[in-house]
C-alpha positions as CSV (number, residue, x, y, z in Angstrom):
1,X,3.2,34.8,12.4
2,X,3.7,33.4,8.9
3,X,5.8,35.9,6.6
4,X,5.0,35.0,2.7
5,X,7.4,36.0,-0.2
6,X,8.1,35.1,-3.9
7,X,11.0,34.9,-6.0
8,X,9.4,36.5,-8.8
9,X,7.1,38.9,-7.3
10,X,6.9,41.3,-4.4
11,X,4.7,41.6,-1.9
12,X,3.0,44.6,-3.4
13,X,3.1,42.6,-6.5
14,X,4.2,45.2,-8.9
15,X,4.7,43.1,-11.9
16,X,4.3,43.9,-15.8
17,X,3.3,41.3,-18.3
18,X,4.0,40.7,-22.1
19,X,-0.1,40.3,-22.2
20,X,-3.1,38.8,-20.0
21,X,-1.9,35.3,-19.2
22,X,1.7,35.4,-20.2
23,X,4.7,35.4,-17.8
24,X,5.8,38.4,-16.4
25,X,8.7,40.1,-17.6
26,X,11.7,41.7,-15.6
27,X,11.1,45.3,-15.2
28,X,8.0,46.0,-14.2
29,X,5.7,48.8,-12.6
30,X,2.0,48.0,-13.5
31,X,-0.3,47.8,-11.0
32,X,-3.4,46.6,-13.0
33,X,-5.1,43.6,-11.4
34,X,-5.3,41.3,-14.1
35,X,-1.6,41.3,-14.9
36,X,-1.0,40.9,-11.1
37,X,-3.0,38.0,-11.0
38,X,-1.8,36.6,-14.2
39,X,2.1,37.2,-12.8
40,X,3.3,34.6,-9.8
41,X,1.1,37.3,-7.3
42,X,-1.8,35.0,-8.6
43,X,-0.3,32.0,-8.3
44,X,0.3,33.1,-4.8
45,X,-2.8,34.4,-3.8
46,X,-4.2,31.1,-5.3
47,X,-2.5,29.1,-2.9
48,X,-3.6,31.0,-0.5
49,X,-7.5,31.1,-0.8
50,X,-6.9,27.0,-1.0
51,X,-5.9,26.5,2.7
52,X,-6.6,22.4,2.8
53,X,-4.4,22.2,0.0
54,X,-1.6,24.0,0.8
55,X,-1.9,22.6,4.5
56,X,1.4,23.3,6.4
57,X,1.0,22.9,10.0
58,X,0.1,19.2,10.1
59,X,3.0,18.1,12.8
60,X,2.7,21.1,14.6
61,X,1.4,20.5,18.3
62,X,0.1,24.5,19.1
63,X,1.0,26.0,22.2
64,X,0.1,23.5,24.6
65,X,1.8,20.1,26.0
66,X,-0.4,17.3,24.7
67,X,-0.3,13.7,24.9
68,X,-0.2,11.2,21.7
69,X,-3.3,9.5,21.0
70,X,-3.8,5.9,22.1
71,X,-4.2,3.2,19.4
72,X,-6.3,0.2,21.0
73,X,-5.0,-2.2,18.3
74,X,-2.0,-2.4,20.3
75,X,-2.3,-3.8,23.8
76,X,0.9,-3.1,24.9
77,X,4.0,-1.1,24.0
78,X,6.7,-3.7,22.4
79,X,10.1,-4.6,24.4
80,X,13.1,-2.0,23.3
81,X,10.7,0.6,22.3
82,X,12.1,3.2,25.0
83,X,15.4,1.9,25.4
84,X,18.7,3.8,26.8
85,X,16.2,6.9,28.6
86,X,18.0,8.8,29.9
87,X,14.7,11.0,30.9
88,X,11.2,9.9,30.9
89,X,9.2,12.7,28.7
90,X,5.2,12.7,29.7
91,X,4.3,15.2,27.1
92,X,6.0,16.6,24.3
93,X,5.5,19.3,21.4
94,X,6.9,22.0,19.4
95,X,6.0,25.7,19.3
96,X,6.9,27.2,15.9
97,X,7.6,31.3,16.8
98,X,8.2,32.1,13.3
99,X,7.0,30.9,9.7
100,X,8.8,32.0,6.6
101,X,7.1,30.8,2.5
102,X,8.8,31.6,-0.4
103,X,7.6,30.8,-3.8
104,X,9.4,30.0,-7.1
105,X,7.4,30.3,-9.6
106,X,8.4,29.2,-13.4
107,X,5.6,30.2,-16.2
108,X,5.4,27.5,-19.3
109,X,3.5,28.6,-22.9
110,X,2.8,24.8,-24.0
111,X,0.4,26.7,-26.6
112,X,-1.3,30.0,-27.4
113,X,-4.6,28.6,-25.0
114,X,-2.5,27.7,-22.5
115,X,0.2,28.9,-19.3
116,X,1.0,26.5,-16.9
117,X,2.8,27.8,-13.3
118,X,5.2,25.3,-11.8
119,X,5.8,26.0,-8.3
120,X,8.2,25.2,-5.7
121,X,7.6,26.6,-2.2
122,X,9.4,26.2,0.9
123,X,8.9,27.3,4.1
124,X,11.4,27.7,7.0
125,X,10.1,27.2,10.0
126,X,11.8,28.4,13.5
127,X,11.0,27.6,17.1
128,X,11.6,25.0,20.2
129,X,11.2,21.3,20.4
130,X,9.6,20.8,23.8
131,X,9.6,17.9,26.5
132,X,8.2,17.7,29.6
133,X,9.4,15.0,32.3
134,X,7.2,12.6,34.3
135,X,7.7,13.6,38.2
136,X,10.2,10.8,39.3
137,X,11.1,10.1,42.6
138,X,14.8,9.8,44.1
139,X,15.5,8.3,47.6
140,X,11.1,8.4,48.5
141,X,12.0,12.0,47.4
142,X,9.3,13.1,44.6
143,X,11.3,15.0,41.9
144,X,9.4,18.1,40.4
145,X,8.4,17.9,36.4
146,X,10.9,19.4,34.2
147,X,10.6,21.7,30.9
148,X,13.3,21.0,28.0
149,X,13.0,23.1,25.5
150,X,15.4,22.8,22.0
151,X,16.0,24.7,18.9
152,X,13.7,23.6,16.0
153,X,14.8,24.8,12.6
154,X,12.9,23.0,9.5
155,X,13.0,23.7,6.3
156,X,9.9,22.1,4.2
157,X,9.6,21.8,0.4
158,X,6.5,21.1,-1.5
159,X,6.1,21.0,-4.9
160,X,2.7,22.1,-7.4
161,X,1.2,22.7,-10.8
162,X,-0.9,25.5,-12.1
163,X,-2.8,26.3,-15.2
164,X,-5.2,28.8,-16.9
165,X,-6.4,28.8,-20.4
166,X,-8.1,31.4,-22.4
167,X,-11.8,31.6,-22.3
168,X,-14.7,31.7,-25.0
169,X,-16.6,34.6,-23.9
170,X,-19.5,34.1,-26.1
171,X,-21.1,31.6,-24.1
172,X,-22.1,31.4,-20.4
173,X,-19.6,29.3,-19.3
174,X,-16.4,31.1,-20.9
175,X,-18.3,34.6,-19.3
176,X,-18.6,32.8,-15.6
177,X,-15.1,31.1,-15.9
178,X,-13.4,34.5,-16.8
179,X,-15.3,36.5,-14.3
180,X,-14.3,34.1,-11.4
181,X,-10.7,35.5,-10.6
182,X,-12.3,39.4,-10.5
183,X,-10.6,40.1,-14.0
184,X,-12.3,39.7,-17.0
185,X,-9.4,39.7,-19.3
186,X,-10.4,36.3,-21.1
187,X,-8.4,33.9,-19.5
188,X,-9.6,31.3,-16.6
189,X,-8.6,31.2,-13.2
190,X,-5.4,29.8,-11.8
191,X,-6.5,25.9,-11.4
192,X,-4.3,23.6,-9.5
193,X,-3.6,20.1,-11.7
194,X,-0.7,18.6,-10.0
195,X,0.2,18.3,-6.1
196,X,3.1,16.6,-4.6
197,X,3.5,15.9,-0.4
198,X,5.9,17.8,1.5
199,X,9.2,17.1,3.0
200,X,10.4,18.7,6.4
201,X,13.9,18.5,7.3
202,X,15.3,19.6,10.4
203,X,18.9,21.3,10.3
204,X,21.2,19.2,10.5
205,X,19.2,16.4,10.6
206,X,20.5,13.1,10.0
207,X,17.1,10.8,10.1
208,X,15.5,9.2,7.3
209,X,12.6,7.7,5.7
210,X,12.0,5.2,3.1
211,X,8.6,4.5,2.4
212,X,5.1,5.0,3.4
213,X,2.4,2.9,2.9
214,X,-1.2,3.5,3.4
215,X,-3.7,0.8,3.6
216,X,-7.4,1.7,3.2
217,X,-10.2,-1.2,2.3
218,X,-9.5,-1.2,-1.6
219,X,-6.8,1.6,-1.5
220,X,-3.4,0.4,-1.2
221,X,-0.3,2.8,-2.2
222,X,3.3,3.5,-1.0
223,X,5.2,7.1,-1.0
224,X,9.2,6.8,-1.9
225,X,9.4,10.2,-2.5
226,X,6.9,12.3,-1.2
227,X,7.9,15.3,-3.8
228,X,6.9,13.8,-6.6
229,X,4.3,15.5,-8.5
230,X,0.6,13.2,-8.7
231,X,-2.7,14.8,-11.0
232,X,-5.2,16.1,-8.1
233,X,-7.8,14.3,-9.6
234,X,-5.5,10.7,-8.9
235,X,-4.8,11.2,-5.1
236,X,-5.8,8.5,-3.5
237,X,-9.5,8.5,-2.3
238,X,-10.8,6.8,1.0
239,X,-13.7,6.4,2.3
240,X,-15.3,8.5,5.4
241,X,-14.8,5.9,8.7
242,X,-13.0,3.5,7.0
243,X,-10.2,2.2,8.8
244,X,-6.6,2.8,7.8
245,X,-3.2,1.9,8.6
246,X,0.1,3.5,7.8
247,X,3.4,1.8,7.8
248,X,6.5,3.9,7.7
249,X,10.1,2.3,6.9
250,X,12.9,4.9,8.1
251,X,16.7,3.9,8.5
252,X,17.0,3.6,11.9
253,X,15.2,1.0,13.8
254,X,15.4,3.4,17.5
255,X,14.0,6.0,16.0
256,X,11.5,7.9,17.8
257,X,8.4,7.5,14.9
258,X,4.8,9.9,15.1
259,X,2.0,9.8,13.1
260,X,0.5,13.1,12.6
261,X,-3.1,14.5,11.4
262,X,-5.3,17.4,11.9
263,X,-7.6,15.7,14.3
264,X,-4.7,14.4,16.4
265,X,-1.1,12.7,16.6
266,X,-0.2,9.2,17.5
267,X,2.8,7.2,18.3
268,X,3.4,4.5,15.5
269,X,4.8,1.0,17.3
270,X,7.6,-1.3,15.6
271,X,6.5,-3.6,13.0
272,X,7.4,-7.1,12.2
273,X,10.8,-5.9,10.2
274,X,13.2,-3.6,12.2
275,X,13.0,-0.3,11.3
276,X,9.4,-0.8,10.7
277,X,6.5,1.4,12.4
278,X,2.6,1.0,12.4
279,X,-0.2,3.2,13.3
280,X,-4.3,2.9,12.5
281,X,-6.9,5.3,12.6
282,X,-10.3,5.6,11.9
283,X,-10.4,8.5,8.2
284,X,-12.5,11.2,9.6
285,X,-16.2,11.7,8.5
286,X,-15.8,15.1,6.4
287,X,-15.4,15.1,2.7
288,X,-12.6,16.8,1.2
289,X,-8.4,16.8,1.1
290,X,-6.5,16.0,4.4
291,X,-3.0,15.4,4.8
292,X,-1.2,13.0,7.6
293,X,2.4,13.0,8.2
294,X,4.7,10.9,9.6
295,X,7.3,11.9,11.6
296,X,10.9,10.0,12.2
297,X,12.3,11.6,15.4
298,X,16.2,10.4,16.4
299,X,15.8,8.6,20.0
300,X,17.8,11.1,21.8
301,X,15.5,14.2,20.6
302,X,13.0,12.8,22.8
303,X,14.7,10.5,25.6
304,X,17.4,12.7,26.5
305,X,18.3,16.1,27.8
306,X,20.8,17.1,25.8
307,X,20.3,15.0,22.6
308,X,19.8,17.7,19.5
309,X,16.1,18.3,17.7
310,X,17.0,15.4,15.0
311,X,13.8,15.3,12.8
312,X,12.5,14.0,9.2
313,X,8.9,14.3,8.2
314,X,6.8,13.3,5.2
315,X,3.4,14.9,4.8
316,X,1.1,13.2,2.4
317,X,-2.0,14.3,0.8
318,X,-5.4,12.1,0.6
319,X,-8.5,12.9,-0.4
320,X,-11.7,11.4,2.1
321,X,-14.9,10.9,-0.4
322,X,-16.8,8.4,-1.9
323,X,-15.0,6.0,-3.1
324,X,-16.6,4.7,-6.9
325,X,-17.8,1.2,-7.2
326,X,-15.0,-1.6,-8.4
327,X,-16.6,-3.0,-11.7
């Protein structure tokens, strides 16, 4: 079950504000909706009414062992790939038994129109890495399956912007605009401007990546730093069907490295450089924001029985549209 909370609101978001669109102040006991949703409440409740956006669960698996996707590019797995095994996993996933958010909200005035939310929101994330072992067979003797199971702990960051500006409600526009957020206090909804991807970060963890590069017909751009903050209207725009390849550099070349979507997930094979991983899909046919990740497991979190849930993952926002004409 996910459990939300906010650094500057409660739950019940009893919050009191200097006026409708301003920042709320400390001591507060109102209950009156506007200034709730004008208080980091509606910056929270914004996030949540915009579930593709805010997309958290990329990497997860679900509840069920599941095998990676196959990616017919490659015909065969590359020498060293599984090297040093001390178990051979057949399926693999995590469970996640508990979901924490929290929200830090800071509220900017860059003008009397104007309030801009800037957001940082974490989530800690708690449950069990899980392998399950090919049957193997010792002297003609078949050897039955077994379950591993690990402590996951994650911690993810994310980082957004928010605005709303006061409305002119003497024409149509300004009336339908200030009526959208159920208050009609004069000031526009909460609108997301700025997104950034998310980092995930087991405890502990010692992996890391470096870069990610996404390759799509005309669209060609590489992450360093997946927290850094990009307009909505300039994420990167591909095509539906068109194919794309991602190639993730992380600082180990053993590691262990997953690419992750909603429609599935999909072991990324070394590349030409060590440390290097590929994987290709096909961007699904549906219009609208997805997010992949990529996912740097150590060796030993996968290939052995007692090696520790070592994990680092990048989740990176796209949008899948039509893509304008090149002049």
């Amino acid at each position: 079950m996910k459990h939300v909370t906010a650094s500057l609101v409660s739950l019940a978001g009893l919050l009191v504000l200097t006026g409708c669109g301003q920042s709320p102040t400390a001591n507060s006991t109102t209950t009156d909706p506007a200034a709730v949703y004008a208080s980091a409440a509606g910056v929270q409740s914004q996030t949540q009414a915009m579930p593709d956006e805010f997309e958290t669960t990329t990497y997860e698996d679900g509840t069920l062992a599941k095998a990676d996707m196959t990616d017919p590019s490659f015909a065969v797995i590359k020498s060293g790939f599984q090297t040093d095994a001390d178990i051979r996993p057949a399926y693999w996933f995590r469970l996640i038994r508990s979901h924490d958010r929290h929200f830090d909200v800071q509220f900017e005035h860059p003008d009397t129109m104007t309030v801009v939310a800037r957001v940082h929101i974490t989530d800690r994330i708690l449950g069990t890495f899980n392998v399950v072992t090919r049957p193997d067979t010792i002297d003609g003797q078949i050897i039955e399956r077994t379950w591993i199971k690990k402590p996951l702990a994650d911690t993810a960051e994310r980082n957004a912007v928010f605005a709303r500006h006061r409305t002119n409600d003497e024409d149509a526009a300004g009336e339908a605009e200030d009526r959208e957020d159920g208050c009609k206090d004069g000031w526009s909804p909460w609108r997301l401007r700025q997104t950034s991807g998310t980092e995930i970060t087991s405890d502990g963890g010692t992996r890391s990546i470096l870069s990610v590069r996404i390759q799509a017909g005309d669209v060609d751009f590489t992450v360093t730093d997946p927290l850094v903050l990009v307009r909505r209207a300039d994420l990167a725009r591909i095509a539906p069907g068109t194919p794309v390849e991602v190639t993730a550099t992380t600082g180990d070349a053993t590691d262990v490295v997953v690419l992750y979507a909603r429609w599935g997930r999909m072991r990324m094979r070394p590349g030409a450089a060590p440390g290097e991983f590929v994987g290709r899909f096909l961007a699904p046919e549906h219009y609208g924001l997805r997010h992949i990740a990529v996912n740097a497991l150590a060796h030993g979190t996968l290939f052995t029985d007692n090696g520790p849930y070592d994990s680092k993952a990048w989740g990176i926002p796209f949008v899948i549209g039509a893509v304008a004409a090149q002049p």
